[in-house]
Structures are given as structure tokens and as C-alpha cells.
C-alpha positions as CSV (number, residue, x, y, z in Angstrom):
1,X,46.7,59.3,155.9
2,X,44.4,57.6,153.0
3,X,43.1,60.9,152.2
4,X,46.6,62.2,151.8
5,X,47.6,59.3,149.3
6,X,44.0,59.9,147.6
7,X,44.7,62.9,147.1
8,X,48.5,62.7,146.0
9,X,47.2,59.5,143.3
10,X,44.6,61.9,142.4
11,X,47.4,64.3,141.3
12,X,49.6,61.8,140.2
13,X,46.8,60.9,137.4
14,X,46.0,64.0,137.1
15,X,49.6,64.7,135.9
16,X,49.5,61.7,134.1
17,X,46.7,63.0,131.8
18,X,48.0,65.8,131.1
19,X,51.1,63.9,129.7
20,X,49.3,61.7,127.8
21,X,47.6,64.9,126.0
22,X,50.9,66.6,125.5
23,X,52.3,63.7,123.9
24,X,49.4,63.6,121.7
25,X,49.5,66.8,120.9
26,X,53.6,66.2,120.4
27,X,52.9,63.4,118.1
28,X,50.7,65.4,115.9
29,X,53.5,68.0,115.3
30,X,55.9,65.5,114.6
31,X,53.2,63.6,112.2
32,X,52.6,66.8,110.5
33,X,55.5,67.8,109.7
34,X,56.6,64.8,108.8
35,X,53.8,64.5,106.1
36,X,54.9,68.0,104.7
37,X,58.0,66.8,104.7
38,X,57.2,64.1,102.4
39,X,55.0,66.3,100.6
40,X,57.6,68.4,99.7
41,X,60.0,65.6,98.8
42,X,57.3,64.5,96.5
43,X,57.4,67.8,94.7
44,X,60.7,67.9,94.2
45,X,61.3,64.9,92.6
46,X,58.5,65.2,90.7
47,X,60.0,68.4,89.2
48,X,63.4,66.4,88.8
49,X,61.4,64.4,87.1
50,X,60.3,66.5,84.7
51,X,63.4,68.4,83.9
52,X,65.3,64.7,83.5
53,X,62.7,64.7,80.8
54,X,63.0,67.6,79.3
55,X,66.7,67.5,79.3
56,X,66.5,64.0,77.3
57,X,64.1,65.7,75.0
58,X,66.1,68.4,74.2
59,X,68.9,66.2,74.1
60,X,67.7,64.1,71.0
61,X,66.4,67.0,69.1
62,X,69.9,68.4,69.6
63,X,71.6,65.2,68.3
64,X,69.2,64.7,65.4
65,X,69.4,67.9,64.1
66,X,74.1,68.0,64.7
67,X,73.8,64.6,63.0
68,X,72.1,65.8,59.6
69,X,74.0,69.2,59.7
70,X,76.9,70.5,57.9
71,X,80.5,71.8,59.2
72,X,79.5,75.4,59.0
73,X,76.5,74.8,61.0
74,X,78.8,72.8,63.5
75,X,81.3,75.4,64.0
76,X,78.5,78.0,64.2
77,X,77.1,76.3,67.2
78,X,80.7,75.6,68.8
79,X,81.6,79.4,68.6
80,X,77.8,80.2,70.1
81,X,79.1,78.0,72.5
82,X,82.4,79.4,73.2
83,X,80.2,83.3,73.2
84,X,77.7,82.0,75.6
85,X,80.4,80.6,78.2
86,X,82.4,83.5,78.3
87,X,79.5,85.7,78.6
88,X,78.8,83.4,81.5
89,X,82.2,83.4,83.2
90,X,81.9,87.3,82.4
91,X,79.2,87.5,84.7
92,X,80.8,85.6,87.6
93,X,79.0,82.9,87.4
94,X,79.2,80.0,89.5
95,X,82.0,77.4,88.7
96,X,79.6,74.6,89.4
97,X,77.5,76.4,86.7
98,X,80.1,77.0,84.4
99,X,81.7,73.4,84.7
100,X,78.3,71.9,83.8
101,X,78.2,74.1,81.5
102,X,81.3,72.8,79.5
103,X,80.6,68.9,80.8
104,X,77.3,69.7,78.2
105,X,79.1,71.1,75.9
106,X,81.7,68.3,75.9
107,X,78.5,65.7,75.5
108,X,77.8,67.0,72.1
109,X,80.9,68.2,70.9
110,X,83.8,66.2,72.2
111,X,87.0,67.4,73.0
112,X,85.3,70.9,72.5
113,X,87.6,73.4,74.4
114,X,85.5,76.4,76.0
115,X,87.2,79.1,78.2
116,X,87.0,82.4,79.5
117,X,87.7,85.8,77.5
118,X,91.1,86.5,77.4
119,X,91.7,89.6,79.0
């Protein structure tokens, strides 16, 4: 009888260690991924980041150069404009794409009015 529960607590810890290993092996998955996870997050704000900049960049360069220019020049960017968004909606381009598209538009011009080509 003590041999029999030797060798069933022999199993048992037997069992045990192997649990303990698969956990740890378990928790190393889960660790890695998680750090490529946050890797990854990393990256991508980092490149939000970046365009945020850009964007404000651009942004300024646009409003310096509007702010010093004359009506011709004005209308000839509104009417690039107005080409370039119904070339986009031409191509069947996103809404989304198209709506931030005009929300930009709308930021340096105001009460600009962009549509598709009529047909």
C-alpha cells in the first residue's frame, strides 16, 4: 500500500512539473506577444506622429503662402480643388476619403463647395 501511494505522489509530481513547464512555456507566448504587441503600437504612433507633423507643416506653408496671394491665385487653387475631388469621386473613391477630403478643403477655404462631376 505505501508503495502504491509512492508511486501515485511520484506521478502526481511528476504531473505537476510538467504543468509548471507548460505554464512557463505559456507565459512566454503570452509575454512575447504581448511585447510585439507594444512594439507595434509603438510604431504606429510613432508614424502618427510624424504625419500629425507633417500635416501641421504643410498646413502653415499653405496658410502663409493663401494669406500673401491674390484672388486669381485663390480661385486657381479652389478650381484645382474642385478638379482633384471629382477626379477622386470619378474613381470611386472612398466617402471617408472624399469627406476628408472636402473637411480639408473647407479648413482653408471656408464655405468652399466641392462636388462630383455632373453627369
Amino acid at each position: 500500500m505505501d508503495q502504491e501511494i509512492a508511486q501515485r505522489l511520484a506521478g502526481l509530481e511528476a504531473a505537476v512539473v510538467q504543468l509548471n513547464e507548460q505554464n512557463a512555456r505559456i507565459a512566454g507566448v503570452i509575454g512575447n506577444f504581448a511585447n510585439a504587441n507594444h512594439s507595434s503600437f509603438q510604431q504606429l504612433l510613432l508614424k502618427e506622429h510624424m504625419s500629425g507633423g507633417m500635416q501641421a507643416a504643410q498646413r502653415t506653408i499653405t496658410d502663409g503662402l493663401l494669406a500673401n496671394a491674390d484672388q486669381a491665385t485663390r480661385r486657381n487653387v479652389e478650381a484645382g480643388l474642385q478638379v482633384a475631388y471629382e477626379a477622386f469621386a470619378a474613381q470611386g473613391s472612398d466617402p471617408a476619403f472624399l469627406e476628408q477630403f472636402l473637411i480639408a478643403a473647407r479648413s482653408v477655404f471656408p464655405g468652399i463647395e466641392l462636388a462630383p462631376a455632373a453627369e
